[in-house]
C-alpha positions in Angstrom: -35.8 21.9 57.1 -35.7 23.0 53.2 -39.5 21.9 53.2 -40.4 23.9 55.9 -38.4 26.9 54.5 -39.5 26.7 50.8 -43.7 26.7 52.3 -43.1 29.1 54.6 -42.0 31.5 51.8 -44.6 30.0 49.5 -47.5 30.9 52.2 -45.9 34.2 52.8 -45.8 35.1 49.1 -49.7 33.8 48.8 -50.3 35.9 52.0 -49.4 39.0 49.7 -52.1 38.4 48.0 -54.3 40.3 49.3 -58.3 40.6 48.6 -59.2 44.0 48.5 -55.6 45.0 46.6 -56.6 42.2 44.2 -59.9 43.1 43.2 -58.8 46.8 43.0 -56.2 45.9 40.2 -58.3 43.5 38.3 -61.6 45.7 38.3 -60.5 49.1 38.8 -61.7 51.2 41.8 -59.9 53.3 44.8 -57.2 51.6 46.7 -59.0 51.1 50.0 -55.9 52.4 52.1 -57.0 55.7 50.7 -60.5 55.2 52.7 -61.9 54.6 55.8 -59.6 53.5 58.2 -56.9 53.0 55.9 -56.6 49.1 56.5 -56.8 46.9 53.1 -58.9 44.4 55.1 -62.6 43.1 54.7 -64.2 45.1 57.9 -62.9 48.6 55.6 -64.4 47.1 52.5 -68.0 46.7 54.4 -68.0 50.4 55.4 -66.2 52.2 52.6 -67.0 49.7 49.6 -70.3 47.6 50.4 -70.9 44.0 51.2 -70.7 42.3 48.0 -66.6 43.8 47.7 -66.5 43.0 51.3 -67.8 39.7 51.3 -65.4 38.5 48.0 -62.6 39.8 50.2 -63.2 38.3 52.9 -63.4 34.9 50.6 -60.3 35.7 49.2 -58.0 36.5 52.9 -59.8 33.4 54.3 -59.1 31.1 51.8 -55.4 31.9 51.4 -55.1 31.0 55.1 -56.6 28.0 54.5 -54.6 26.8 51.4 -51.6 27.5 53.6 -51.8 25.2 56.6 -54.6 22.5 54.7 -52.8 22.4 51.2 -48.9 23.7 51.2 -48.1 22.5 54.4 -48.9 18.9 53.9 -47.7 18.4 50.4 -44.3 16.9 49.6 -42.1 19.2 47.2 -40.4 17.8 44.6 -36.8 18.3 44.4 -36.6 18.9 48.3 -35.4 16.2 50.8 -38.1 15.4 53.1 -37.6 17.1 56.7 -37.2 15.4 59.8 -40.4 14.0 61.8 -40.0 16.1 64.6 -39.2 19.0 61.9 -42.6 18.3 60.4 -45.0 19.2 63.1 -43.9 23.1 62.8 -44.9 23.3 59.2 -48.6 24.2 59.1 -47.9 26.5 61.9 -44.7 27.9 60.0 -47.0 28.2 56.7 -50.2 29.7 58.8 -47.9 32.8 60.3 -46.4 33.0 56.9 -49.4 33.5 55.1 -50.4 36.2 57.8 -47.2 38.3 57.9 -48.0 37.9 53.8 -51.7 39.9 54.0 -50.1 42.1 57.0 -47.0 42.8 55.3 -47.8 42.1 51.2 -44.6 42.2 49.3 -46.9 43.0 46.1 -48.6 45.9 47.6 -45.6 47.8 49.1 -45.6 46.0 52.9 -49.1 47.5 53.2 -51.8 45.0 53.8 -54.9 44.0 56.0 -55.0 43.6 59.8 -54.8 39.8 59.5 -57.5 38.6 61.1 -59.6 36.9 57.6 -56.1 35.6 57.3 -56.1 33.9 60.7 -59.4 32.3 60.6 -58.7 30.3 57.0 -55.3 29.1 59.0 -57.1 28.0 61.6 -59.3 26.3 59.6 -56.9 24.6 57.7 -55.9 23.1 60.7 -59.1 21.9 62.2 -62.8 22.9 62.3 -62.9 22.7 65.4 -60.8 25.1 67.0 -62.6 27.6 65.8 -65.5 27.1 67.8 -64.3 28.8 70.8 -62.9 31.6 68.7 -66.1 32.2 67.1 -67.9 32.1 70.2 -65.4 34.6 71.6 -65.9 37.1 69.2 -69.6 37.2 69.2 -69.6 37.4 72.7 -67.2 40.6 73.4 -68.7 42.0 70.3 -72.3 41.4 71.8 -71.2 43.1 75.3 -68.8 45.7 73.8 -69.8 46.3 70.7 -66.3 46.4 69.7 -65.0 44.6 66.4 -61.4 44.7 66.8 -61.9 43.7 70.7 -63.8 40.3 69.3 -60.9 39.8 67.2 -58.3 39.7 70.0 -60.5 38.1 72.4 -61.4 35.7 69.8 -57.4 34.8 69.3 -56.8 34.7 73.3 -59.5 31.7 73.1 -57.2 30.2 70.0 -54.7 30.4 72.9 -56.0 29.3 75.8 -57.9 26.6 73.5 -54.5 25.3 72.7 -53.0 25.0 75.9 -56.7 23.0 77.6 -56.0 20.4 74.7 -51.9 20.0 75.1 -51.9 20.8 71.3 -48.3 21.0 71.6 -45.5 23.1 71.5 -46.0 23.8 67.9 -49.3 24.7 68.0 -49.3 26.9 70.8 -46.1 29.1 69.6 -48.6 29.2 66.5 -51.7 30.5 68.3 -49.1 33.0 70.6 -47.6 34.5 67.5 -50.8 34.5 65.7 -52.0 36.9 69.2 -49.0 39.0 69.0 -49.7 39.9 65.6 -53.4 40.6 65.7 -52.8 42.6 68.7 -50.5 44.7 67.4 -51.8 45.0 63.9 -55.0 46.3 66.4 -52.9 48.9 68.1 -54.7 51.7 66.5 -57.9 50.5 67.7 -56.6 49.9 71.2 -55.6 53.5 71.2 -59.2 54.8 70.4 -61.0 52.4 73.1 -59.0 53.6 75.3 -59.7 57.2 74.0 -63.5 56.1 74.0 -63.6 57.2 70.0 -63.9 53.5 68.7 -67.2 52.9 66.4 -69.2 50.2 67.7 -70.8 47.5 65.8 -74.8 48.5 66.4 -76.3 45.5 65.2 -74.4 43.2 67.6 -74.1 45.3 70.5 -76.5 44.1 73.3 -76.7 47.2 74.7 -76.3 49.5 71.9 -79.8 51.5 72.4 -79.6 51.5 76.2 -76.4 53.7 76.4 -75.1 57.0 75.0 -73.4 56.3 71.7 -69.5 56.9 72.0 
């Protein structure tokens, strides 16, 4: 149980990391929870700060998921008994929530961080490759017919869900993917509130349908 602990707090303190924070005390610059929509995440960065910051974010939110569940997860700790087998499979799910209550809720950066979703997708990729197949095809999809960003992103994580529970991935991994959907949905609560208020930006260049209706 100590292992589990010790990386869970290890991912959570990596999670507080986060990109757009990072790169704003290293180089200088506005804090991007100043801007835009106020959120310190990579879809922000795009609008307010231009691809090349966005895209190094995004790097940066993804890759700490993955060092989470692919690297500190599996890894033995010296100086720690090793937990229990059946201990052991809640881990790399422990570590990938972790890590995303760490860019949600950065302890560096005064509990103010990202939406989680970069976060999410290096997790998940940590874990396997191929689980996020669905979740990439679910986002593009509701983002195609939509045109809605932060819709894609929760769809995208219901397809994690439902992905997990096809396969019998197992009670760890499932209470992963249903966490990781709690979190994104209610780190999307402000965006929930303006689709249903019909003042949500849409993403043009994906939207399907984005030139045959009036723009909301």
């Amino acid at each position: 149980m100590m292992q589990l602990l010790v990386k869970a707090v290890l991912s959570y303190l990596l999670g507080s990391i986060v990109g757009s924070l990072l790169i704003r005390r290293l180089v200088g610059g506005p804090d991007i929870r100043s801007l835009g929509s106020g959120n310190a995440g990579a879809t922000n960065a795009l609008r307010t700060l231009g691809k090349k910051v966005a895209f190094t974010v995004l790097v940066i939110d993804v890759a700490k998921g993955w060092i989470a569940t692919a690297l500190i997860a599996p890894r033995t700790l010296p100086g720690f008994a090793s937990d229990a087998v059946a201990i052991q499979a809640w881990v790399a799910p422990a570590c990938g929530i972790a890590v995303m209550l760490g860019h949600v809720y950065p302890i560096w950066y005064g509990l103010r961080g990202g939406k989680g979703m970069a976060t999410l997708v290096g997790a998940v990729l940590g874990l396997s490759v191929r689980l996020l197949v669905p979740m990439l095809l679910a986002f593009l999809i509701t983002v195609m017919l939509f045109g809605f960003v932060g819709l894609g992103s929760m769809v995208s994580v219901l397809a994690l869900v439902v992905t997990m529970v096809l396969e019998h991935r197992g009670a760890p991994l499932m209470l992963f993917a249903i966490l990781a959907l709690a979190l994104i949905c209610y780190t999307h609560r402000s965006n929930i509130a303006r689709m249903r208020e019909g003042t949500e930006n849409r993403a043009r260049r994906l939207w399907l349908f984005g030139l045959k209706r009036e723009p909301s």
